[in-house]
N, CA, C and O atoms as CSV, one atom per row, in Angstrom:
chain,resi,resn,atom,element,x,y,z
A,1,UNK,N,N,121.855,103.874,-157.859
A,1,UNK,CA,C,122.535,103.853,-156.580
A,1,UNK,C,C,121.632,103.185,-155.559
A,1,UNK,O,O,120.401,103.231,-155.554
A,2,UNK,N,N,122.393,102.578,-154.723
A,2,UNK,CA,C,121.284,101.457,-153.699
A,2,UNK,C,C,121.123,102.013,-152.227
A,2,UNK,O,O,121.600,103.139,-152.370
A,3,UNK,N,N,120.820,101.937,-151.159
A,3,UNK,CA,C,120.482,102.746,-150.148
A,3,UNK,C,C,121.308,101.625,-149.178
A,3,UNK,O,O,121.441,100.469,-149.580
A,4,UNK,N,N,121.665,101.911,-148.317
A,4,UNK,CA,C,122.207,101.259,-146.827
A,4,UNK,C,C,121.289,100.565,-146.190
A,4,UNK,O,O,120.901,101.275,-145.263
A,5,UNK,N,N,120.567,99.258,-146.188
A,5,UNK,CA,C,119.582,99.385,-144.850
A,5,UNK,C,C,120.470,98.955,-143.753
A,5,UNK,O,O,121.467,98.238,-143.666
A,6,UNK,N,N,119.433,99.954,-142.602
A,6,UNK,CA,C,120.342,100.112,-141.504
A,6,UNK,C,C,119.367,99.465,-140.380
A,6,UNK,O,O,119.712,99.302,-139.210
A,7,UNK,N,N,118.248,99.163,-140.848
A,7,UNK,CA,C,117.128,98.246,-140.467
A,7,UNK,C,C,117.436,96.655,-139.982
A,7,UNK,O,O,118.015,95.932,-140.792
A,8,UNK,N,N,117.122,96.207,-138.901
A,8,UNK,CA,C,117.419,94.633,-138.391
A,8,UNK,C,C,117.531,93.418,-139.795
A,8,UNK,O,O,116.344,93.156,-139.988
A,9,UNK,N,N,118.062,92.885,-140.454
A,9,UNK,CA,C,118.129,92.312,-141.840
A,9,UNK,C,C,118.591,90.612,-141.630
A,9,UNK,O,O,118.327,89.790,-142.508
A,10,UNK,N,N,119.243,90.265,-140.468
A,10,UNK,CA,C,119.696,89.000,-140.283
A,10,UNK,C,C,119.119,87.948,-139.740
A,10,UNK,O,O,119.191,87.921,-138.512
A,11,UNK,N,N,118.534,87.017,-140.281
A,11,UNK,CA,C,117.719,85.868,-139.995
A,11,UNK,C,C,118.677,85.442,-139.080
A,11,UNK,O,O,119.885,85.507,-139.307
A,12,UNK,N,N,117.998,84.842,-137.663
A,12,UNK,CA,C,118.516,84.705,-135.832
A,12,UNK,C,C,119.860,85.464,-135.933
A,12,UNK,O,O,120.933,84.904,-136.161
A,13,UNK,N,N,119.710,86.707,-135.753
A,13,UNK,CA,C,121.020,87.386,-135.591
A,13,UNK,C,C,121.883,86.904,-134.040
A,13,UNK,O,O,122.952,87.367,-133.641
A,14,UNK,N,N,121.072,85.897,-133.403
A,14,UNK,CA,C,121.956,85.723,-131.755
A,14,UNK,C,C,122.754,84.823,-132.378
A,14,UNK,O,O,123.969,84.950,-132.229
A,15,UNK,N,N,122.225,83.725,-133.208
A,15,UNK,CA,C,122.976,82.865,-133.804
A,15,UNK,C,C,124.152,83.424,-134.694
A,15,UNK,O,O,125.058,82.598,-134.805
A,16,UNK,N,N,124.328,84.371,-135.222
A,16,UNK,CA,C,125.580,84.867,-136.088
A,16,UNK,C,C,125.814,85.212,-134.988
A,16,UNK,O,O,125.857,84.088,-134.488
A,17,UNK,N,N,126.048,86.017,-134.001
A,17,UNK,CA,C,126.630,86.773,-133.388
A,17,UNK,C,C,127.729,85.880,-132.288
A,17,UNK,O,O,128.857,86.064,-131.831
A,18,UNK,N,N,126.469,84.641,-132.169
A,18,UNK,CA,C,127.583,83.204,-131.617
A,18,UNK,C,C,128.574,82.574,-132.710
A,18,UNK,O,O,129.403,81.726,-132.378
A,19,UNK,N,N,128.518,82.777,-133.299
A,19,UNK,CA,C,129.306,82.142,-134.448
A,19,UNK,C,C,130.405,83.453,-134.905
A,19,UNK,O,O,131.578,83.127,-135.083
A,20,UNK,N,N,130.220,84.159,-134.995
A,20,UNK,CA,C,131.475,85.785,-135.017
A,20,UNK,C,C,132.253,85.630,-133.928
A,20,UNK,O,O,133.431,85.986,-133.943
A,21,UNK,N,N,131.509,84.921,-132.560
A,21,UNK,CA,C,132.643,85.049,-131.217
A,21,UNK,C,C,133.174,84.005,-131.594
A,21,UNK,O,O,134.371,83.884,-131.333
A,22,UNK,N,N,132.660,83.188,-132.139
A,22,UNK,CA,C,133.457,81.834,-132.175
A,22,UNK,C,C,134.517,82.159,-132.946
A,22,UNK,O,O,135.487,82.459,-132.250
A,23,UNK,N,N,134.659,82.201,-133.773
A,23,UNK,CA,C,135.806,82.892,-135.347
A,23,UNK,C,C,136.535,83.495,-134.051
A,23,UNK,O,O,137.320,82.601,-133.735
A,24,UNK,N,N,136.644,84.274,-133.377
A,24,UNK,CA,C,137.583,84.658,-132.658
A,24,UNK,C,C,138.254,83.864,-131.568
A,24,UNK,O,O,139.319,84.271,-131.103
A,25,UNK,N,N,137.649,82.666,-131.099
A,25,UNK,CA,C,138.462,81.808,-130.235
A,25,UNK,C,C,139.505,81.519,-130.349
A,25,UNK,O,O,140.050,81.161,-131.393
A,26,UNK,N,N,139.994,81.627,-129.252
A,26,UNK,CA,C,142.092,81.116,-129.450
A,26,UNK,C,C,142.812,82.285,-130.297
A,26,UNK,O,O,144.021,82.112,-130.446
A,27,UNK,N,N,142.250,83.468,-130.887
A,27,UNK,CA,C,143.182,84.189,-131.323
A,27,UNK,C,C,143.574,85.466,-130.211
A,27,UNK,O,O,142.796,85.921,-129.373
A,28,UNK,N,N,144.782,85.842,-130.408
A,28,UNK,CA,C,145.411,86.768,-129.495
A,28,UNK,C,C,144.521,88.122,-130.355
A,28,UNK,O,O,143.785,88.077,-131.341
A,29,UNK,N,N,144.878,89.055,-129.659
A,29,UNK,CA,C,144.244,90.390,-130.341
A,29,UNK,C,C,144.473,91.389,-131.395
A,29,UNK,O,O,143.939,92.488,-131.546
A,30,UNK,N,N,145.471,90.726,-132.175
A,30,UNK,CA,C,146.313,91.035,-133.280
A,30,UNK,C,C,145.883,90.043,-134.275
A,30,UNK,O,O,145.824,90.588,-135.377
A,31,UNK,N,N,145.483,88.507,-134.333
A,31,UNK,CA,C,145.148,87.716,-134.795
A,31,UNK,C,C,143.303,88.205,-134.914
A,31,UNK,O,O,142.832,88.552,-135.997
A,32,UNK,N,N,142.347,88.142,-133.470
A,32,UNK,CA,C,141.568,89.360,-134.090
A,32,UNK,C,C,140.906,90.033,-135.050
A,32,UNK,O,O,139.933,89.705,-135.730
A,33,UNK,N,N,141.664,91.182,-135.014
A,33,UNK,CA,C,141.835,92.283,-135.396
A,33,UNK,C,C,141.781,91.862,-137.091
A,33,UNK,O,O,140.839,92.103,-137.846
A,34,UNK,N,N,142.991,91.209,-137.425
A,34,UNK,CA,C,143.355,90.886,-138.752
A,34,UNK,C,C,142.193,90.027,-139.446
A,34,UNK,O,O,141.938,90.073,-140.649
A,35,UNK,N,N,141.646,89.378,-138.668
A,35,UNK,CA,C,140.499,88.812,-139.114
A,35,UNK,C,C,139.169,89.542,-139.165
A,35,UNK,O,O,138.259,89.265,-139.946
A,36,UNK,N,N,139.150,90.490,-138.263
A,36,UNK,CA,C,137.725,91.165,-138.566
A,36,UNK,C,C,137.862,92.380,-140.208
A,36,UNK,O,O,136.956,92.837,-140.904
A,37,UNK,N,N,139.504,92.565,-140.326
A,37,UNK,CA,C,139.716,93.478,-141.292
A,37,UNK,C,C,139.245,92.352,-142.600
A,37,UNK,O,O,138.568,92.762,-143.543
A,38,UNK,N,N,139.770,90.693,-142.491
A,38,UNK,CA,C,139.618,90.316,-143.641
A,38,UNK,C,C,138.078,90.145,-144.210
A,38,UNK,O,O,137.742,90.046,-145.390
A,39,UNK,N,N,136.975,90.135,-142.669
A,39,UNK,CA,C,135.780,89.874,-142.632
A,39,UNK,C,C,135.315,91.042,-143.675
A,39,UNK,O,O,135.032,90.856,-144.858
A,40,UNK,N,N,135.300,92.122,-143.069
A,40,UNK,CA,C,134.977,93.800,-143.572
A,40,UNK,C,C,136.096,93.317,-145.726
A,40,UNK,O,O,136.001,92.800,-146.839
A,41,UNK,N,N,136.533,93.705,-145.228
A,41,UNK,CA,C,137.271,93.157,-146.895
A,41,UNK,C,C,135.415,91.735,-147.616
A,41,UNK,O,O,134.217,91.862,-147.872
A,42,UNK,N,N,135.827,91.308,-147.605
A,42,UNK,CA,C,135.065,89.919,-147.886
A,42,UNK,C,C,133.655,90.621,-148.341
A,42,UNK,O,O,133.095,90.791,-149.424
A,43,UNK,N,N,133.299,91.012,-146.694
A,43,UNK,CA,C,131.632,91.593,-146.981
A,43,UNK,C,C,131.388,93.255,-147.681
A,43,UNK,O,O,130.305,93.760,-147.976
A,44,UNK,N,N,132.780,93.877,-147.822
A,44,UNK,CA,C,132.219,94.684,-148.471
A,44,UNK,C,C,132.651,94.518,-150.012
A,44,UNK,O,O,131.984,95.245,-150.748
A,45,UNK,N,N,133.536,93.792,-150.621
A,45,UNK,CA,C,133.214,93.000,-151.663
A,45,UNK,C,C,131.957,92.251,-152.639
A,45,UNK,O,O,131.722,92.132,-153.841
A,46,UNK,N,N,131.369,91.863,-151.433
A,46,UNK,CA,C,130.327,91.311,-151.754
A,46,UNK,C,C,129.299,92.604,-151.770
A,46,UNK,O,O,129.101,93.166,-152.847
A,47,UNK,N,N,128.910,92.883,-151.057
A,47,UNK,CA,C,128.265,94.558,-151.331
A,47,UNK,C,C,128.471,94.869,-153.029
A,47,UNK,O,O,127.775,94.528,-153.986
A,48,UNK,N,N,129.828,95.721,-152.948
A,48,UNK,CA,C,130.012,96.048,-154.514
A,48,UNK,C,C,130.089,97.479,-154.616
A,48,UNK,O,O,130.929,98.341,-154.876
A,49,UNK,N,N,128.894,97.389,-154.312
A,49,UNK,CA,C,128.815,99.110,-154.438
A,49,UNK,C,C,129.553,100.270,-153.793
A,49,UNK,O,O,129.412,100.304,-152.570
A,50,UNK,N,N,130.347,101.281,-154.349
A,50,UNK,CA,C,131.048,101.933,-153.931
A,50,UNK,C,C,130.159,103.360,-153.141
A,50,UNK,O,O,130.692,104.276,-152.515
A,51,UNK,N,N,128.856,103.190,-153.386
A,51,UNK,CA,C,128.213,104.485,-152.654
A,51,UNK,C,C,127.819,104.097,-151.190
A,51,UNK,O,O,127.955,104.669,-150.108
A,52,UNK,N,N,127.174,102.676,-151.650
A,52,UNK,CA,C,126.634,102.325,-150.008
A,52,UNK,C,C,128.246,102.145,-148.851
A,52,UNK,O,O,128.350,102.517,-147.682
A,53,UNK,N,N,129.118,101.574,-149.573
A,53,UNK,CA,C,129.981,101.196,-149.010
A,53,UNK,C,C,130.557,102.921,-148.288
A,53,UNK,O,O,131.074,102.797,-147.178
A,54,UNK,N,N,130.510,104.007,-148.685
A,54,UNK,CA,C,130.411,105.238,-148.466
A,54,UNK,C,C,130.209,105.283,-147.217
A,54,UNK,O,O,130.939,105.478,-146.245
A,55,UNK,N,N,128.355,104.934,-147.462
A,55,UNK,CA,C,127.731,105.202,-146.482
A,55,UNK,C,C,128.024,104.718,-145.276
A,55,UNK,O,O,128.455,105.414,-144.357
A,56,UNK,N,N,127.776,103.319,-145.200
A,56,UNK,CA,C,128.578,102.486,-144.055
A,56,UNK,C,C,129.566,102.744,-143.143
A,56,UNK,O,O,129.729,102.402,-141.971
A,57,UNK,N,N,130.416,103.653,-144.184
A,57,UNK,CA,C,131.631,104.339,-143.593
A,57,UNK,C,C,131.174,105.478,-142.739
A,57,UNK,O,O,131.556,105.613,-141.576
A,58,UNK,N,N,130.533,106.112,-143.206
A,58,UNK,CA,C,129.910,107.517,-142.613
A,58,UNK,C,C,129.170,106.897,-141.441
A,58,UNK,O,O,129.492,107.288,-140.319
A,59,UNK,N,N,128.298,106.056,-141.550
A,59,UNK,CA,C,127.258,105.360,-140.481
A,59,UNK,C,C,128.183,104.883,-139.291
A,59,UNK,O,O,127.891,105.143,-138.124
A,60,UNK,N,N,129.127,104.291,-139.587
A,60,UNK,CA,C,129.986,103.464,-138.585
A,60,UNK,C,C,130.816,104.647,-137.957
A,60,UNK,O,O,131.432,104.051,-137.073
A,61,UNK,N,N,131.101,105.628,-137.904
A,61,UNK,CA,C,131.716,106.662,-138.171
A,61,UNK,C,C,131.412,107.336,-136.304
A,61,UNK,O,O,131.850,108.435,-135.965
């Protein structure tokens, strides 16, 4: 079983974080929405793991 890090992990995180607002330009808030669900889908896919993915849940929580 693998652990959550909940520790800073993203090489220039200002730079993703400009690029996440961007993905949202021009969409209404329903458009959004649907996209941050497909984001979360995608990346916790990629994860895999059904314990951390747990956790995440609990963490975000």
């Amino acid at each position: 079983m693998g652990k959550l890090n909940t520790k800073p992990n993203i090489a220039a995180p200002d730079d993703f974080y400009a690029d996440l607002i961007a993905a949202h330009d021009g969409k209404s808030d329903a458009e959004s929405e649907a996209f941050n669900a497909r984001l979360i889908l995608v990346l916790a896919n990629h994860i895999g793991d059904r314990d951390i993915l747990q956790e995440a849940l609990n963490v975000a929580r």
